[in-house]
N, C-alpha and C positions, 0 to 999 in steps of 0.2 A: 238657853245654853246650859247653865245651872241643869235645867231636870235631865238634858240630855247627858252631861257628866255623871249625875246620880245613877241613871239610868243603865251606865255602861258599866261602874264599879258595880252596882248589883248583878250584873250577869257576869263578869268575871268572878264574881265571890263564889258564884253556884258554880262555875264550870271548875272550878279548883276542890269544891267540895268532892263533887263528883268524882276527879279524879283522885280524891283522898281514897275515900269509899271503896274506888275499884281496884286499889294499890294489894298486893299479896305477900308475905314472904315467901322465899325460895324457903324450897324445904330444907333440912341440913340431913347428911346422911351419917348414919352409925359407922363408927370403923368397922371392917371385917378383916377376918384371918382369912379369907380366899382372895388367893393367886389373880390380880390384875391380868387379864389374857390381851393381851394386844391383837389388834384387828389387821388381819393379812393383808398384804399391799402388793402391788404388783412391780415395786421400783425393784431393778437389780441390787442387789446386796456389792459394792466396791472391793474385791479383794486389793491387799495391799500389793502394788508391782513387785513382781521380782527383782532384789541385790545385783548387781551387775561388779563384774570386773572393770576398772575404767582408769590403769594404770596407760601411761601411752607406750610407755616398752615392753608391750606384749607386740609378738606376730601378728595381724591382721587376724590370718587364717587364725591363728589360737583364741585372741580375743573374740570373736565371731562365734567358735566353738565353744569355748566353753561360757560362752551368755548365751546360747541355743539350748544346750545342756541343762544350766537351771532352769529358763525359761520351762520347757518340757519335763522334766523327770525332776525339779524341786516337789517338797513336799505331798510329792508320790509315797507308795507303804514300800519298806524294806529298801530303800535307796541308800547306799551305801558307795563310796569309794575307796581305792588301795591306791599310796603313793609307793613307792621306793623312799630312801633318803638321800645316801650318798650318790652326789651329782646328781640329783633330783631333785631337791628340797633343796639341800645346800651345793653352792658351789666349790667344788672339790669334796673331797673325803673325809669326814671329820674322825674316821675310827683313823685313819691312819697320819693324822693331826695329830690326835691324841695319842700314837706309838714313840713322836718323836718326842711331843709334851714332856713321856711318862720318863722318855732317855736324858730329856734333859734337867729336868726336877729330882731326878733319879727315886721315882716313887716305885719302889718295889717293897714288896712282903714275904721275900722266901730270902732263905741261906744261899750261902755259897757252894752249900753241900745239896742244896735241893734242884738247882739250877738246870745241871745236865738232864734230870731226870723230863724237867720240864720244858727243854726247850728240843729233847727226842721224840717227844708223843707224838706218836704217831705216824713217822717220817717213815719212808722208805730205808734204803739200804744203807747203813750206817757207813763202810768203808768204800761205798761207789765213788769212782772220780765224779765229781762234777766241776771240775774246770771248764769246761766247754761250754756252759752258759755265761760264760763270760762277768761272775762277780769277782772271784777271786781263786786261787788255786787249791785242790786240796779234794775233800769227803768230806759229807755232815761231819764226821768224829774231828775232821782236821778245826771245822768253823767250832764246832762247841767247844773244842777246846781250848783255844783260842779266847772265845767269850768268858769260859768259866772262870780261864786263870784269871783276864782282867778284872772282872765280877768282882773275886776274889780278894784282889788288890785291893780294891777302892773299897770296898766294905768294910776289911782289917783296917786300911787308912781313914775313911772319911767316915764309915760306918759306924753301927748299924743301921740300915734302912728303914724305911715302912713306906705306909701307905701316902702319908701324909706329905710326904717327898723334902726336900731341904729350902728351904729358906735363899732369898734373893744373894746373899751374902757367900754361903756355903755353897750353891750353885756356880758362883763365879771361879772360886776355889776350887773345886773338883774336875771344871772344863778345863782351866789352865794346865792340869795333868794329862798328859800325853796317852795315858793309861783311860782316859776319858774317852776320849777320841776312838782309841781301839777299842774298847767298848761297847760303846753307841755305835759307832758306825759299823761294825760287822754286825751287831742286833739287828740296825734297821734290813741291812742288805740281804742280810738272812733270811728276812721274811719274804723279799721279792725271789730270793732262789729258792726257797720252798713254792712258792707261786708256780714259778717257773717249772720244777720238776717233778710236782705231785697234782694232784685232781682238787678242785675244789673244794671237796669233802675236807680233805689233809689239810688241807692250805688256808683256808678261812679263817678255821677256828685256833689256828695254832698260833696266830697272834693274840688270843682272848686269853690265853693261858697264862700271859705275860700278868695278870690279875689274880694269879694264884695266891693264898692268903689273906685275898681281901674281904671285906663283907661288899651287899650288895649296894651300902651306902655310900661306903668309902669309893667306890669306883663308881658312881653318879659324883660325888664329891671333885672328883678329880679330872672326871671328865667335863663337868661345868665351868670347872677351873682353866680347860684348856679350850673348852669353844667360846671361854668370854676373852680369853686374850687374844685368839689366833682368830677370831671374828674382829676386833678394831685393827688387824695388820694388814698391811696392803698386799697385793702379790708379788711375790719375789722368787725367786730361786737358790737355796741356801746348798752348797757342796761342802761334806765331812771328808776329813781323811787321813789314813791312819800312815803311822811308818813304817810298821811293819817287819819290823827287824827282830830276828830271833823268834818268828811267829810261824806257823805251820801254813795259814795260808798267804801269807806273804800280806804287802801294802794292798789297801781297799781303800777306794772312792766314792761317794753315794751322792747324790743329788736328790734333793726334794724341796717340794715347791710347798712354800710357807703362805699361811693364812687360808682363810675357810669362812662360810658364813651362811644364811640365807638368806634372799633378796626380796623388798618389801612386797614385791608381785608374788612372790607365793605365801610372803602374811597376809596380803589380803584376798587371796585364790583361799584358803585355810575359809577365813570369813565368811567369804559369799558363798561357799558351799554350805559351811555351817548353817547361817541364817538363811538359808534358803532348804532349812530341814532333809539335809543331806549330810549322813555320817562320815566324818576320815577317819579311815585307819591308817598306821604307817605300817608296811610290811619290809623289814632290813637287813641284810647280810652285816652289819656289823650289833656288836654287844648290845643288849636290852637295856644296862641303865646309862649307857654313851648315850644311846639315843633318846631314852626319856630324860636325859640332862638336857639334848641339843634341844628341843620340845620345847622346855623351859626356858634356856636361856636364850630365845631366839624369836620370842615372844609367840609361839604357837599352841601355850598348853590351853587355850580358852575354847581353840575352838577342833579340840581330837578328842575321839570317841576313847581310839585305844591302838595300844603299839604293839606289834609283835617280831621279834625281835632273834638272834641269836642267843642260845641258855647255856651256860655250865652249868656243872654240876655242884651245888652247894654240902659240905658236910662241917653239922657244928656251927651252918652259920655264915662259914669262908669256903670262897670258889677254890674248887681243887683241879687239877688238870686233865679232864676227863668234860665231852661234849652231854648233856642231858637230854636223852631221848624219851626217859618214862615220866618226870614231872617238871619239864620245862613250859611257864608259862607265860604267856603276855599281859600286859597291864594295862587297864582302863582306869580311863578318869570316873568318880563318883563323886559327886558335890565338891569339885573342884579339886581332887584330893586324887594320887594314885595311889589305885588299890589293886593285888597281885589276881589274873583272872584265874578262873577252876576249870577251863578246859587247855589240856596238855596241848601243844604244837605238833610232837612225834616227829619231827623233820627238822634239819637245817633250813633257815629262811633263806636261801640261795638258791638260784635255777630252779627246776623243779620243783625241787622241795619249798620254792616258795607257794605254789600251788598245794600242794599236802599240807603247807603250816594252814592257808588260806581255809582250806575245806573243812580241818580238823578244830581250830579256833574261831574264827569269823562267819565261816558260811551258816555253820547249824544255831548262829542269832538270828537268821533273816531268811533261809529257806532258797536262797539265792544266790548267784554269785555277784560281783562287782560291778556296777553301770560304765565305773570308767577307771584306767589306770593311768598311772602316770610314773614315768620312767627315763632310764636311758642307757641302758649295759642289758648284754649276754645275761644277765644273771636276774635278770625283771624279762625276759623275752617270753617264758613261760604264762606267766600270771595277766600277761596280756595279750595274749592269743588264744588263750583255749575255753574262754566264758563263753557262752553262747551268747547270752544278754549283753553283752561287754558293744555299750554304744560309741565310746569316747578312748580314746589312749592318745595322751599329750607324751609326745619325747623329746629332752631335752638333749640338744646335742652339743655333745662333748668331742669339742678340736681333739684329742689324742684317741678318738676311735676308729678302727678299722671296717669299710663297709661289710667284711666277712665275720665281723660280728654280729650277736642279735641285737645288738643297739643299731648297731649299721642296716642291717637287713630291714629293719620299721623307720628308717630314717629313709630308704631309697621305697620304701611302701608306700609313704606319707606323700613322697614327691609322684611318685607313679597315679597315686590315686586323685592326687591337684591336675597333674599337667596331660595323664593321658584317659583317665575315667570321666576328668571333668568335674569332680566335685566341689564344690563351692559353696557347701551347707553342711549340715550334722544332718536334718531333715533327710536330705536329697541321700546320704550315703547309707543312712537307719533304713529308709525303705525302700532300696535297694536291697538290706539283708545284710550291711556291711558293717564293720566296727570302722570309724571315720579316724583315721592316724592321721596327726600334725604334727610337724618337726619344728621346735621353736628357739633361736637363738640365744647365747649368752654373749654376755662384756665378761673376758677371765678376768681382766685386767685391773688396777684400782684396789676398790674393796669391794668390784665385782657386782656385777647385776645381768639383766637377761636385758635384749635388744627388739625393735621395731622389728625383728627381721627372723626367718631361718638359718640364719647363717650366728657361725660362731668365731668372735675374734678368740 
């Protein structure tokens, strides 16, 4: 037993020898300064899914669209989109929020001597009746004048103005004068009867003028000031009105519907276009730095390319009363930051001429026109019909439009192209040849938001 133990440690001693013996070191390798090349594979590469819109008070039809939309033309070359703003972005008007703002802060920068001058630009027939439009009795000479004496008043008493408007206290005190009233309330009314009796051209810009004086800070200042109030107010209907006694156009009444904002569905429509490497621009009938305020204060400067906008004319600094055709320009964001662009508009952003600003400023970045628009007035009806690429136009419908508008006209397009084309896709309308129109609902009501639905309370 003994030799046979010895026997077996002797043979394991050699068989370990042995595999001493045949033991090697791995070799070790030198660093080198050449490029590691990875060996090609044939596994698909995982793009990241596309952003989706996934609010529940969108339209069916809208929500469907515009996740078909990124889905297909996201991070495509030159994709780009044009909104509108007012009643597009935000519910209700925020330029004409900020007319009432401006009457009741009484933020003005001109005399009482400069007034007439500025609230004439450009009107037609200074001594024509216009009673018959039913604001008040009289000729523009009857309303200015009118305006200017009160102006007047309150300036000598409460004055002098500027930009920076009066304080909560002095605010209170100046409405309580009767002289207030008359005031404000033919200012505002004034504007709707220039609406009324002049062409868009006249009429648009003849409320920007009310900015004469100002720098282009001071009115982003003041317009931020009135979309962050009149965005926490709920909707209501406020009526001014005046006495009118010993006045040329007699007692005036005005109505206007208070509060404004934009609803979290189009911050996050901003978003998912954004992050799905698709440009916004805003394209707007009211003042460039109203609207680069509203941007800001409304949480959508994160995710816009750049706005283009209604221009005055700047001298010295301060808008003077005169519309900028030779260097009016729009403003892009730059590392967060807006900076004024180098290509002129040459147009009013309105009707037509929003097409002209579009071609003149926006198109020659991309060689293209706009994949999709989004809108809801006469006054966007241009810039979303005449793109040939134009695959998408969302409209939002607004309760106080008339179908013989062009808001109305792409609102009964939208419903013709659902119920009697058949369509039921972005796909199915695109290759067809068709620009795919959807009409999407709002709530006015509250502090306002858009609905499950086409329809608008």
């Amino acid at each position: 037993t003994m030799k046979k133990l010895l026997a077996m440690l002797l043979a394991l001693v050699m068989v370990l020898s042995f595999a001493a013996c045949g033991t090697t070191e791995e070799p070790v390798e030198e660093p080198t300064d050449e490029p590691v090349v990875e060996e090609p594979t044939d596994e698909p590469v995982e793009e990241p899914a596309p952003i989706h819109v996934e609010h529940a008070d969108w339209s069916e039809q809208a929500k469907n669209a515009i996740n078909d939309f990124v889905d297909t033309y996201g991070n495509t070359e030159n994709a780009y989109v044009v909104f509108d703003f007012d009643n597009t972005c935000s519910i209700f008007d925020v330029e004409e929020q900020l007319a009432v703002y401006q009457l009741q802060v009484m933020a003005f920068a001109f005399t009482p001597e400069e007034i007439s001058d500025i609230l004439f630009t450009e009107i037609g027939d200074h001594d024509e009746d216009r009673t018959d439009l039913g604001y008040g009795n009289g000729s523009y000479a009857d309303w200015v004048a009118d305006i200017s004496a009160a102006y007047d008043y309150l300036y000598t008493t409460y004055g002098p103005f500027d930009a920076d408007g009066l304080d909560a206290d002095a605010q209170a005190t100046i409405q309580a004068d009767p002289q207030w009233a008359e005031f404000a309330t033919k200012m505002r009314a004034m504007y709707d009867l220039v609406y009324d009796a002049e062409s868009p051209a006249v009429a648009y810009p003849w409320v920007l003028y009310w900015f004469t004086g100002m720098t282009e800070q001071e009115v982003y200042d003041l317009a931020y000031a009135s979309h962050t109030y009149y965005g926490a107010v709920e909707t209501s209907e406020v009526t001014w009105e005046t006495a009118g006694e010993g006045t040329k156009v007699g007692p005036v009444s005005y109505t206007w519907t208070s509060g404004t904002g934009v609803s979290e569905n189009v911050q996050e429509l901003w978003k998912v276009l954004d992050e799905n490497g698709i440009d916004v621009w805003v394209c707007s009938a009211s003042a460039i730095d109203p609207i680069r305020a509203a941007v800001d204060a409304y949480g959508l400067h994160d995710y816009v390319t750049g706005v283009i906008a209604m221009c005055r004319t700047l001298v010295d600094g301060k808008y003077v009363n005169s519309y900028d055709y030779e260097t009016g320009y729009g403003w892009l964001i730059e590392d967060g930051e807006w900076v004024k662009d180098e290509l002129a508009l040459g147009a009013q952003t309105q009707g037509v001429g929003k097409v002209q600003s579009i071609n003149n400023a926006i198109y020659p970045k991309y060689g293209v026109g706009p994949l999709a628009g989004f809108m809801d007035s006469t006054g966007d009806y241009n810039f979303c019909t005449e793109y040939a690429n134009l695959k998408l136009v969302i409209n939002f419908n607004r309760a106080s439009r008339k179908v013989t508008d062009g808001g109305g006209v792409i609102a009964e397009l939208a419903i013709y192209q659902r119920d009697y084309l058949g369509y039921d896709s972005l796909a199915e309308a695109n290759a067809a040849g068709d620009t795919l129109y959807v009409l999407q609902g709002r709530d006015e009501y509250g502090l306002r938001g858009l609905r499950a639905s086409d329809k608008t309370m």
